[in-house]
N, C-alpha and C positions, 0 to 999 in steps of 0.2 A: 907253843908251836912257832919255830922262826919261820918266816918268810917264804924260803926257799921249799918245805915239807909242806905249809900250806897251800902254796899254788901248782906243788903237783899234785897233791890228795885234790885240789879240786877241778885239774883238767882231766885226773882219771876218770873222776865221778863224774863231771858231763859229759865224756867222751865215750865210755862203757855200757851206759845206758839206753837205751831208745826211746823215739816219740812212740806215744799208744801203745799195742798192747799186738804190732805184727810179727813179734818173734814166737809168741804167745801160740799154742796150736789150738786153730777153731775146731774142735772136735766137740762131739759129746761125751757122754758119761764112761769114762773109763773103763768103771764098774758096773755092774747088774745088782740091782738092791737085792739084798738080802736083808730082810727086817721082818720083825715078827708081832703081832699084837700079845702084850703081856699081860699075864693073869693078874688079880687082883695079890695072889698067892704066891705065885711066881717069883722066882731070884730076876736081877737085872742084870746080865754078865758083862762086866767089865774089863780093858784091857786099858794099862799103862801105857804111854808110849815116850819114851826118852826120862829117865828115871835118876841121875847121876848127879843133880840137885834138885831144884823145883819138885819136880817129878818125884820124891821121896814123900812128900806130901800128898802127893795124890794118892800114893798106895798107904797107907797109914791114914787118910780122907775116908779112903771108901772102904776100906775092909772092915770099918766101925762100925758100916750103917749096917739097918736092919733089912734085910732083902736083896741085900746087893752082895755078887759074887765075883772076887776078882780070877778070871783066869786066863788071863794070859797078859806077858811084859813083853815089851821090845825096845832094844835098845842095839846099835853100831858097836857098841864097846863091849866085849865076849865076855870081857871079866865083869866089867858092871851087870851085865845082864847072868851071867851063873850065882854073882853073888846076891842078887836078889831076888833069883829061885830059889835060892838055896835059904835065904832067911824065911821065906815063906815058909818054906819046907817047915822047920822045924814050930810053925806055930801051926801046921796041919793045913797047912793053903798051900793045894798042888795047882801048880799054873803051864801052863805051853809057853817057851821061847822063842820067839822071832828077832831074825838080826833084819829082813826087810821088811818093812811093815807095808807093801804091797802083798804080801805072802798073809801077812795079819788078814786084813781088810777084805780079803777071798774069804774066809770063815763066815758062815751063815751063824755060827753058833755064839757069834758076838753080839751086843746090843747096844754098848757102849764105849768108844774109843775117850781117852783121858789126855792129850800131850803135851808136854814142857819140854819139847827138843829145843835146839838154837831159833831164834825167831825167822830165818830164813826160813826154815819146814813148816813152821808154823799154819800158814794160806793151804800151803799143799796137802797137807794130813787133812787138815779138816775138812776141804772139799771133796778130797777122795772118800772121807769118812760120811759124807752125807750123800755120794754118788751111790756110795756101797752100804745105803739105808742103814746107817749110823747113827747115833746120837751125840752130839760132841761134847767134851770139854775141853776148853782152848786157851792154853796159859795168854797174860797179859807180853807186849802187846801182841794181838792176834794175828799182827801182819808186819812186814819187812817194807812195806810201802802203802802210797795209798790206797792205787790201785786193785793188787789182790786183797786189800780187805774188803772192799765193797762187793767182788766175785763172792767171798764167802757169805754174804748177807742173799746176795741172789741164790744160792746153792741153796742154803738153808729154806728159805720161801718156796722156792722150786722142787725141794724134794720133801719138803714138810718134815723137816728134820727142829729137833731143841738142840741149842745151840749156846751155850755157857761161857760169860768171858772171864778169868780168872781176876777178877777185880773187887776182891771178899769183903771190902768194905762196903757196898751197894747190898750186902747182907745181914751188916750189923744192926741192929735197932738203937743201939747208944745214937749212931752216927746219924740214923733215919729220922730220929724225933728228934737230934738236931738240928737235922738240915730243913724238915717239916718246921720247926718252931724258929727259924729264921726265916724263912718265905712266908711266913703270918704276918710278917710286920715286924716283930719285935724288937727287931736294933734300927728299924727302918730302911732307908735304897739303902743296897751294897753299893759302894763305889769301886772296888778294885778286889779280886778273888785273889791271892798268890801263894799259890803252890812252891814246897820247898824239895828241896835234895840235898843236904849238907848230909855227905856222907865220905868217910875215907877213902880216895883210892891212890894209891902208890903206883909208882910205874910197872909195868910190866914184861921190863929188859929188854934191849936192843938185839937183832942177832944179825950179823951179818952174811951168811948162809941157809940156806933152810934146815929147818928141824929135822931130824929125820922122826918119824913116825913110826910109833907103836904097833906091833903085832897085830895086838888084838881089835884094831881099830878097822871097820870099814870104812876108809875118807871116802871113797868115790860117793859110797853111801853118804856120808856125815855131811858131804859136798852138797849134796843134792840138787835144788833149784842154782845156785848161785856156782859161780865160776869155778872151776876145780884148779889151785894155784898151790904152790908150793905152799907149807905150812911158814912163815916169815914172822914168828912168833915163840916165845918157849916153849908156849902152852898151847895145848888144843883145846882144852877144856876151859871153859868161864871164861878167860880171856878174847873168845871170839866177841862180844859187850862192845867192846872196845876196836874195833873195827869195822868200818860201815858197811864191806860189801858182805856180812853177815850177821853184826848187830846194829844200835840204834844207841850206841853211848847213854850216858845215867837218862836224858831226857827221857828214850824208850824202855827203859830198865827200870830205872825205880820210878822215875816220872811218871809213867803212865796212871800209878793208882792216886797221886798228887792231881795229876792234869785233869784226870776221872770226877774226880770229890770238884776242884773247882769250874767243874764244867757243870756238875750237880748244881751245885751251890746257884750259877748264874742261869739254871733251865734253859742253858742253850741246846737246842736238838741241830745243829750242823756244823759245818767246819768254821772258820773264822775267815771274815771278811777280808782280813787285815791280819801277814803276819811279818813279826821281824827277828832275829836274834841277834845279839850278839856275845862273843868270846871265843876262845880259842886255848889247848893246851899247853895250860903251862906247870912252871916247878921241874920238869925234868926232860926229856927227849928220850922217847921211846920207841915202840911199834906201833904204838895207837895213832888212831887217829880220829878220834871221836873227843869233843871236847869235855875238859874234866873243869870247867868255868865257864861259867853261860847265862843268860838269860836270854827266853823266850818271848815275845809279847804277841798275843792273840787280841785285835782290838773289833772286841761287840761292841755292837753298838749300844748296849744295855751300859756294861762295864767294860774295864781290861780283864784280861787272865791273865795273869804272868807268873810264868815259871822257873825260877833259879837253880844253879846246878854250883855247889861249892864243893870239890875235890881236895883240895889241901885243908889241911887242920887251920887252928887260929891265928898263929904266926909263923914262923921260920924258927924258930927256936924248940917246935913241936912235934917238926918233922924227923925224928926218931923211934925210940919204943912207943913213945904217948902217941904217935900220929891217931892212932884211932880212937882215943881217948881226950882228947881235947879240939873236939870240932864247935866252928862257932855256930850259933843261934838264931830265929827272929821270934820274939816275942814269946820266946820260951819252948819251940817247937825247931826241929832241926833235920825230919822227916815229917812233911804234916802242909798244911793250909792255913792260911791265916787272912778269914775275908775283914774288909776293911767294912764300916757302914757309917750311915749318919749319926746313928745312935749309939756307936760304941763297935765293937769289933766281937768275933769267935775266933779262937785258936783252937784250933783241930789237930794234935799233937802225936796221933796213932788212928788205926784204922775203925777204932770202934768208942771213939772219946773225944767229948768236946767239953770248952767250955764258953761262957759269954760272958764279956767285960763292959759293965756303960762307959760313960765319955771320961770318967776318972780314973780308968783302969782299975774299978771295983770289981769282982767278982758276983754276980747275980743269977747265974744260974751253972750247972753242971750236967754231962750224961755221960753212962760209960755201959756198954753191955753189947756183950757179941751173940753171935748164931754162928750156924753151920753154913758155907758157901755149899758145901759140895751137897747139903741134904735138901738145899733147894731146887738144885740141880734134879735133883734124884726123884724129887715128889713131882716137879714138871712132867719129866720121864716119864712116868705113871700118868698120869692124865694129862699128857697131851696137848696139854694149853701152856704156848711159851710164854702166854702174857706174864704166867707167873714166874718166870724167870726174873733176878731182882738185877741180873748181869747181862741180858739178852745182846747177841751177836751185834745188833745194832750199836746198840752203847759203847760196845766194846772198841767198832769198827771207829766208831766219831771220836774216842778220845785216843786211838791208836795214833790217827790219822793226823789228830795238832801234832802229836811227838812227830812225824813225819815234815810235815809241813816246816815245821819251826828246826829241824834239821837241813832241809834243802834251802832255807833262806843263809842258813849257815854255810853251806857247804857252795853257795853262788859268791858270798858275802868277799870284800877287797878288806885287806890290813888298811887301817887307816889311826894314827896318833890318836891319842886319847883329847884330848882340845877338839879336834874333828869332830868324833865322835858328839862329845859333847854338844856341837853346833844343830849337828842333825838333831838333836832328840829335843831341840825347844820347843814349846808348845805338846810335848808331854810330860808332864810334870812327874806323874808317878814312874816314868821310865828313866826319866834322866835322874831321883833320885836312887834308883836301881841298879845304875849305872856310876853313879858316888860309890854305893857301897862295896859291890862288886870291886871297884876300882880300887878300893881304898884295902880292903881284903889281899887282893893279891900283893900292894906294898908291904904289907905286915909279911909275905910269907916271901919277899925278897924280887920281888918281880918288877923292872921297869917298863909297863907300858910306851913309854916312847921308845926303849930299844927294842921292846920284843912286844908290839901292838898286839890287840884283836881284832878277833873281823867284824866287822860290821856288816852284817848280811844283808843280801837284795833284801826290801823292802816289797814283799808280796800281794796283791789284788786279787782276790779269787771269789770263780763266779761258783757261789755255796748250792746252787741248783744242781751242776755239770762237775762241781769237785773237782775243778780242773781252773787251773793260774789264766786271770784275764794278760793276752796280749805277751805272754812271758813264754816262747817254746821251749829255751833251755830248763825253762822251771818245771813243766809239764814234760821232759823227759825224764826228769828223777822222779816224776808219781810213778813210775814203775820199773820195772829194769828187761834185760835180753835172762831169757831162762836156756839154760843147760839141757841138750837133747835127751827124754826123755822123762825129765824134769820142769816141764811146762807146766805153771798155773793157766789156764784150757780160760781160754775169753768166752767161750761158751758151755757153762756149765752146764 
């Protein structure tokens, strides 16, 4: 990211946004519940909502279990949604189509809404889904800020709705009797939790006109809560990730289920006292604007959490066919966690597998074994008690909420030389060697930080009561944003 793209991406973003939540329409309940007590016997009826990736999983989730009936999809995209009526069809699962899923969510004959739309719709489906005596499930993260995610935790309380966050490792048992057999004691204090993202991504093409758009596409629809702007991208589809005013770049993307395990790991139950990032996109000049090089720092008072986000491969010489075949590592995990402790460390390498090392890097113990996220979901369902939820709305809300947080420190954050950089971070040790390596990564893949810096984000204070930035208002205008008429997340659910 040169200079000049950085500090207009971040006068748009404090300037677009507002303080609190007065764009927001105080209204109540949209909807009139329609919900129904279910038999012991009874199908659960479910409906898909946004299906064109993520979402392919949730209809292949739930058409397995036993008692659960999918019938009805909705999706913006005419053709994604015929074509998977039409797969259903042929395995004898007749479903009802919706292209608005306010038209969904009027059916009394639903019990359960499922959604993986763009994280922007994310808050808003599922509120509406619990106005309209729903039961939700809520891909990660479950919110576009921090704001409406806590609305969603109030909704749910409020209408006594279950409430699912798509974070399916908090349903593994590999990962459970890990994380259990490390808070025993057994490597002793954790010193430092850190979460990884080394994952490919390439740019995703400059344009300098707008796209024109697809037929079969409802934007105003697909627009929803967030601004309706010319499409300034190739792509409509998955490439919204990579742009803030509708995704949460890799931190919100893959991170969250990384940021999720190491917020397990340290049993923190609220936001971070203390947050900072720094990086910024580099290796090519795009449309994005979300960084593809980052680290995060959440500083508990327990531990740190820190989160890294590596976009380009191992070096510069890789960035061709191999780019996604040659990413580099920490301690042998490249999507994963890797807590640090007195006694030795665990690498957490996939969502349902760990393993523990003593202080010589020996091997001493292992665990590997999955479950079903969504059949826990489903048994909640059935009786009623969210305690048994293993992903409850809460959890969800709290580790959505660092991705956020540790975004807005970024997006306040000044380019400053890397020497700079370096100054600031004395007196934390585990950040500033984070900040080596990070450094040292982007030279192998051709990058000079003194010509083309990162940012060094505001350094943030927040009072974890109020979920809201001490003494910072620019900071506490990106915990929420201005909503689109008729597309308000409702401050009073």
């Amino acid at each position: 990211m040169n200079r000049r793209k950085f500090l207009t991406a971040t006068s748009i973003a404090a300037g677009a946004f507002v303080a609190g939540c007065s764009a927001s329409a105080a209204t109540t309940a949209r909807f009139s519940p329609k919900s129904r007590i279910i038999g012991a016997n009874e199908d659960i009826r479910v409906a898909v909502i946004g299906f064109n990736s993520r979402g392919k999983d949730h209809i292949e989730g739930f058409k397995k279990l036993k008692g659960v009936r999918l019938v009805a999809l909705c999706d913006v995209d005419s053709r994604v949604l015929e074509k998977g009526r039409a797969e259903l069809a042929k395995e004898g699962i007749q479903v009802e189509t919706f292209t608005d899923v306010r038209k969904l969510l009027e059916r009394g004959d639903i019990d359960v809404i499922s959604t993986a739309t763009p994280n922007h719709w994310h808050a808003l489906i599922a509120i509406w889904g619990c106005q309209a005596g729903k039961d939700v499930y809520v891909e990660k993260p479950v919110s576009h800020n921090v704001w409406e995610g806590r609305q969603i935790v109030k909704a749910a309380r409020k209408y006594g709705r279950i409430v699912q966050t798509g974070t399916q490792s908090r349903s593994n048992p590999g990962l459970r009797e890990a994380i259990e057999w490390l808070h025993s004691g057994n490597l002793g204090t954790v010193k430092v939790a850190r979460g990884l993202c080394y994952k490919p991504r390439q740019s995703i093409g400059k344009v300098s006109t707008p796209t024109a758009l697809p037929s079969e596409i409802d934007y105003d629809l697909w627009c929803g809560p967030s601004p309706r702007q010319p499409l300034m991208r190739e792509k409509l589809h998955y490439d919204w990730h990579w742009q803030f005013v509708t995704g949460n770049g890799d931190v919100g993307n893959q991170g969250i289920h990384q940021m999720d395990i190491a917020r397990w790991v340290l049993r923190e139950t609220t936001l971070s006292p203390v947050v900072l990032s720094v990086g910024g996109r580099f290796g090519y000049e795009d449309d994005g604007n979300t960084p593809n090089s980052q680290f995060v720092y959440h500083g508990y008072d327990r531990a740190p959490l820190i989160f890294e986000v590596r976009g380009l491969p191992k070096s510069r010489e890789f960035q061709d066919g191999r780019w996604g075949k040659s990413m580099p590592d920490y301690h042998g995990a490249q999507i994963g966690v890797v807590v640090d402790c007195e006694g030795g460390k665990m690498v957490i390498p996939s969502y349902d597998s760990a393993k523990a090392f003593d202080r010589d890097g020996k091997e001493i113990k292992s665990w590997k074994r999955s479950a079903d996220h969504y059949a826990n979901f489903i048994a909640a369902v059935r009786s009623r008690r969210s305690a048994e939820l293993n992903a409850e709305i809460l959890e969800g809300h709290l580790s959505s909420a660092l991705c956020h947080t540790g975004n807005i420190s970024h997006r306040l954050g000044h380019l400053l030389a890397p020497e700079a950089i370096r100054e600031r971070l004395q007196g934390r040790p585990a950040v500033a060697e984070t900040f080596a390596r990070l450094a040292e990564h982007l030279t192998a893949n051709g990058v000079d930080l003194a010509k083309t810096p990162a940012a060094f984000g505001e350094v943030l204070q927040m009072d974890i009561q109020t979920e809201k930035f001490k003494s910072n208002a620019r900071a506490n205008q990106l915990l929420t944003r201005e909503y689109r008429k008729g597309f308000e997340v409702p401050e009073k659910v």
